[in-house]
DOBA-743671 format. One record per residue (C-alpha): residue number from 1; x, y, z. Coordinates in steps of 0.05 Angstrom, whole numbers, plus 5000, padded with zeros to 4 digits. Example, Ala and Ser with C-alpha at 12.3 -4.5 7.8 and 13.67 -1.06 7.14 Angstrom:
residues 2
(r 1; (5246; 4910; 5156)),
(r 2; (5273; 4979; 5143)),
***
This chain:
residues 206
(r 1; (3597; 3802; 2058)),
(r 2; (3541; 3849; 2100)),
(r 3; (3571; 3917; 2106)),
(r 4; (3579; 3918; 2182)),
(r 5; (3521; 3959; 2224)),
(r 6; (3541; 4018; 2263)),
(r 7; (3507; 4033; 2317)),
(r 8; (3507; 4115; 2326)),
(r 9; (3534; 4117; 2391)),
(r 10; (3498; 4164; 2442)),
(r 11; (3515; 4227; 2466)),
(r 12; (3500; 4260; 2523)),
(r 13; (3485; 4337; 2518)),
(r 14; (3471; 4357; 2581)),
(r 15; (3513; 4395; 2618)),
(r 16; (3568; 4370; 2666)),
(r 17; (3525; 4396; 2725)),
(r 18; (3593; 4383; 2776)),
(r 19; (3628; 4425; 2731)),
(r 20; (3578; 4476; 2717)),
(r 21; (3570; 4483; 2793)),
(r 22; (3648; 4508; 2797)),
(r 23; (3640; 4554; 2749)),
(r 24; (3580; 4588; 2782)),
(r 25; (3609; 4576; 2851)),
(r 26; (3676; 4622; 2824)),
(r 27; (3633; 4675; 2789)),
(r 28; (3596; 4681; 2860)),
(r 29; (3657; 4680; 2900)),
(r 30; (3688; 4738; 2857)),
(r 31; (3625; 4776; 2836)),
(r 32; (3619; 4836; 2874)),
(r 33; (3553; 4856; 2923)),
(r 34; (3516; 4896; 2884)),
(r 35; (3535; 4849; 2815)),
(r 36; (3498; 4791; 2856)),
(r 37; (3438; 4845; 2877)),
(r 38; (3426; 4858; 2806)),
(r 39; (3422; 4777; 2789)),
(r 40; (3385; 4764; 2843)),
(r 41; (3325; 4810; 2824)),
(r 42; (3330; 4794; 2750)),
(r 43; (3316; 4722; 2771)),
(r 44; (3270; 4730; 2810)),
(r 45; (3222; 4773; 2762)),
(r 46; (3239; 4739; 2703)),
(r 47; (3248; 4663; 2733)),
(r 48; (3192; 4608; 2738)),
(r 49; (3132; 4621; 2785)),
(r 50; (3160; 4571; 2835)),
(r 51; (3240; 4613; 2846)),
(r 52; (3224; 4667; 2885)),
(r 53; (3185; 4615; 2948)),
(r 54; (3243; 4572; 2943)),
(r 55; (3291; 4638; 2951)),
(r 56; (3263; 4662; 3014)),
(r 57; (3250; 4585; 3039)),
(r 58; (3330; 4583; 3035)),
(r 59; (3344; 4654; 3067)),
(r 60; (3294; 4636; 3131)),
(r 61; (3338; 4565; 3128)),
(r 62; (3401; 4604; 3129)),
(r 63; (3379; 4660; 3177)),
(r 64; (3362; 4603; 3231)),
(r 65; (3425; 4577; 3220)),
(r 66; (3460; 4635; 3245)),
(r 67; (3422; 4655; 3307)),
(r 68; (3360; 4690; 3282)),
(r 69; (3342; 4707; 3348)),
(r 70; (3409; 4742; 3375)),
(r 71; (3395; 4806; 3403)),
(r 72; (3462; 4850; 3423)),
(r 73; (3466; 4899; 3495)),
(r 74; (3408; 4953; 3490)),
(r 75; (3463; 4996; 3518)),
(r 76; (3503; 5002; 3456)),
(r 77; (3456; 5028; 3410)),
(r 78; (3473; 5104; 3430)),
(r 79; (3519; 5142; 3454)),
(r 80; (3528; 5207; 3487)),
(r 81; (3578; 5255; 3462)),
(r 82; (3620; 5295; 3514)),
(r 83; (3626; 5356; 3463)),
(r 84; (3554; 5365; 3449)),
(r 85; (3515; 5339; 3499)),
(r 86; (3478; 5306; 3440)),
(r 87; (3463; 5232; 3426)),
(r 88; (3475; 5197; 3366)),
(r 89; (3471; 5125; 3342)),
(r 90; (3520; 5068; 3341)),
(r 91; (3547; 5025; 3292)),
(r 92; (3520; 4972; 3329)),
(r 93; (3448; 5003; 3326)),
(r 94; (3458; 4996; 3250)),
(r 95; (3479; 4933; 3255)),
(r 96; (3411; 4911; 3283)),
(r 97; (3365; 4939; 3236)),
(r 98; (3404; 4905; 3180)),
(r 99; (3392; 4840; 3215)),
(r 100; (3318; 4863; 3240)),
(r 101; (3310; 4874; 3158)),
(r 102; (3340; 4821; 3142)),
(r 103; (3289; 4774; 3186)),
(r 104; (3226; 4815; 3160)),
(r 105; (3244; 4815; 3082)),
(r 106; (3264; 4744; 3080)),
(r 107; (3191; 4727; 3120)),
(r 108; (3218; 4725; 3190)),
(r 109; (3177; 4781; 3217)),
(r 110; (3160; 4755; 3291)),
(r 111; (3234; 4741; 3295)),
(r 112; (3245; 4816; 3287)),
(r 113; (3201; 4841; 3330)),
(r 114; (3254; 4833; 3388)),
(r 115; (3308; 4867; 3362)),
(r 116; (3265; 4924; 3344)),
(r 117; (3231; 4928; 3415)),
(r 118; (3299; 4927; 3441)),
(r 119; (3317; 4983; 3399)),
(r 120; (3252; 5017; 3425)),
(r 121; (3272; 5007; 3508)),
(r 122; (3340; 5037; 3500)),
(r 123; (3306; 5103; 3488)),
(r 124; (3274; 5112; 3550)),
(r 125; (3314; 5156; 3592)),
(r 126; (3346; 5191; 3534)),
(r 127; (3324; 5269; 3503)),
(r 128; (3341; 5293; 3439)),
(r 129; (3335; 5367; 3407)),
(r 130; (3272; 5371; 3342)),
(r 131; (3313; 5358; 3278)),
(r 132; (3371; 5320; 3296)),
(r 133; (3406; 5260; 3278)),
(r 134; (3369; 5225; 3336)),
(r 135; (3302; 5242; 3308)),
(r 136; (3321; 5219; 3240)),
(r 137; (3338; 5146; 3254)),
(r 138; (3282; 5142; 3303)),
(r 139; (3242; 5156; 3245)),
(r 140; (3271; 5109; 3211)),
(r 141; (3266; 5057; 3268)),
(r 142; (3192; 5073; 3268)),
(r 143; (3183; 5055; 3188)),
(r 144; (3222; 4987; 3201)),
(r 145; (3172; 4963; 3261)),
(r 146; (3118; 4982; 3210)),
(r 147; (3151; 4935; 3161)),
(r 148; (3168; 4883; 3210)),
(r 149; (3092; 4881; 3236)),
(r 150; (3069; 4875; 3159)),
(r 151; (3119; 4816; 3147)),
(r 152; (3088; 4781; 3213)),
(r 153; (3019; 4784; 3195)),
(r 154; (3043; 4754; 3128)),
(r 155; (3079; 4698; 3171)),
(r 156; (3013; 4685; 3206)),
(r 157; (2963; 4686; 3134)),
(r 158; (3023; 4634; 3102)),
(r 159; (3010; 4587; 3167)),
(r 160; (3092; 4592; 3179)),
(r 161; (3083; 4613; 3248)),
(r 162; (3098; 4539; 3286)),
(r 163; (3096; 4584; 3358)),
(r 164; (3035; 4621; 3364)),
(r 165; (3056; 4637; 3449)),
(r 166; (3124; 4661; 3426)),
(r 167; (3093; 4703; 3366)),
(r 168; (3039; 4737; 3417)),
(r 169; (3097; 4747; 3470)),
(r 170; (3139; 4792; 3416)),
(r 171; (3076; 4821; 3401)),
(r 172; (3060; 4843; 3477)),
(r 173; (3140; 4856; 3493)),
(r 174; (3139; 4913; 3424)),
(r 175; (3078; 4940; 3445)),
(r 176; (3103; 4948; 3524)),
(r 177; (3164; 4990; 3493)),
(r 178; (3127; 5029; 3442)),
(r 179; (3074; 5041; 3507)),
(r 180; (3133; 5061; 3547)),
(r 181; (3174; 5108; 3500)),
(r 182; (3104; 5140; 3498)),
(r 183; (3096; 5152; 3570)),
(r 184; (3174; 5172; 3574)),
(r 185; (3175; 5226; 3518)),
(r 186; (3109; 5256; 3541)),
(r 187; (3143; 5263; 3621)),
(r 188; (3205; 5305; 3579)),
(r 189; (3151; 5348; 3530)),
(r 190; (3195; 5316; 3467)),
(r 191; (3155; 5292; 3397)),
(r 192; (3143; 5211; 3398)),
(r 193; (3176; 5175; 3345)),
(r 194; (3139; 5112; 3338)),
(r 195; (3076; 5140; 3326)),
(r 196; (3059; 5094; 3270)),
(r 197; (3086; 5037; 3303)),
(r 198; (3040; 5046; 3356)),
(r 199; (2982; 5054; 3304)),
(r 200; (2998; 4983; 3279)),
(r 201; (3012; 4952; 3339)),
(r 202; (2951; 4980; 3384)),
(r 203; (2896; 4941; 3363)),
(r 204; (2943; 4884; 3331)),
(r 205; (2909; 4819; 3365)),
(r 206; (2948; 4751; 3345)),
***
């Protein structure tokens, strides 16, 4: 009698993607902020040429998602303390240049523009002494509209700008601020603190 034939059966050794998901889904959930910082940047310098495109493709996705365009009251970006006399920023000022940076890094730089030129127009009207905290996060203000002006000329040379009128009008609204805290710190004799956002942003055509 033939000796039966047995088929090897086949085996499957790829992973159980469902369950792999749910592992990585409950090391995200519990990793902390700066534990998913580091693993983001590894991949993306040492993953395939295609990762780090399809990384900021999802950010922009999830920034529109949750209102890229919100812009909070102008009036709570500073405040004036009764002590002092001085002015200082807000929380909620800080809050907005996260979000401003967070539109700019991820490729969203025309949809930053507002939130910085809003920034921008709550200054006129207000003084501040050489060498406080004021100047400080002015300065900082003025590196971020920098940034935010690189990131949108990168928009335009990766042809992801779908609304060229809407990009043009942040461009003429940031430089109307910039133009205007110009004109206001001049009338009070203080130092302007955009000056290299109005470098940038002068001869900027769209």
């Amino acid at each position: 009698m033939p000796a039966l034939e047995i088929t090897p059966r086949a085996v499957d050794f790829r992973p159980a993607l469902g369950h792999v998901n749910l592992m990585v889904d409950t090391f995200i959930a519990n990793a902390s902020v700066e534990d998913l910082r580091s693993i983001v940047r590894n991949l993306l310098a040492t993953g395939p040429p295609g990762i780090a495109p399809a990384f900021t493709n999802s950010a922009r996705s999830r920034l529109r998602q949750t209102s890229a365009k919100a812009m909070g009251s102008a009036f709570a970006f500073f405040e004036h303390q009764p002590h002092t006399g001085s002015i200082t920023p807000t929380q909620h000022l800080y809050d907005t240049l996260t979000r401003a940076r967070l539109l700019y890094g991820a490729g969203m730089g025309f949809s930053s523009l507002g939130l910085l030129a809003s920034i921008v127009r709550a200054t006129l009207g207000l003084q501040w002494e050489e060498d406080d905290e004021m100047e400080d996060i002015l300065a900082i203000v003025d590196a971020d509209i920098g940034q935010a002006i690189q990131s949108s000329k990168e928009e335009i040379d990766g042809g992801r700008v779908g609304d060229i009128a809407s990009a043009r009008e942040a461009v003429h609204d940031l430089r109307c601020a910039v133009n205007s805290s110009m004109a206001d710190v001049e009338g009070w004799g203080g130092e302007f603190p955009f000056e290299r956002a109005s470098s940038s942003i002068q001869y900027w055509k769209v």
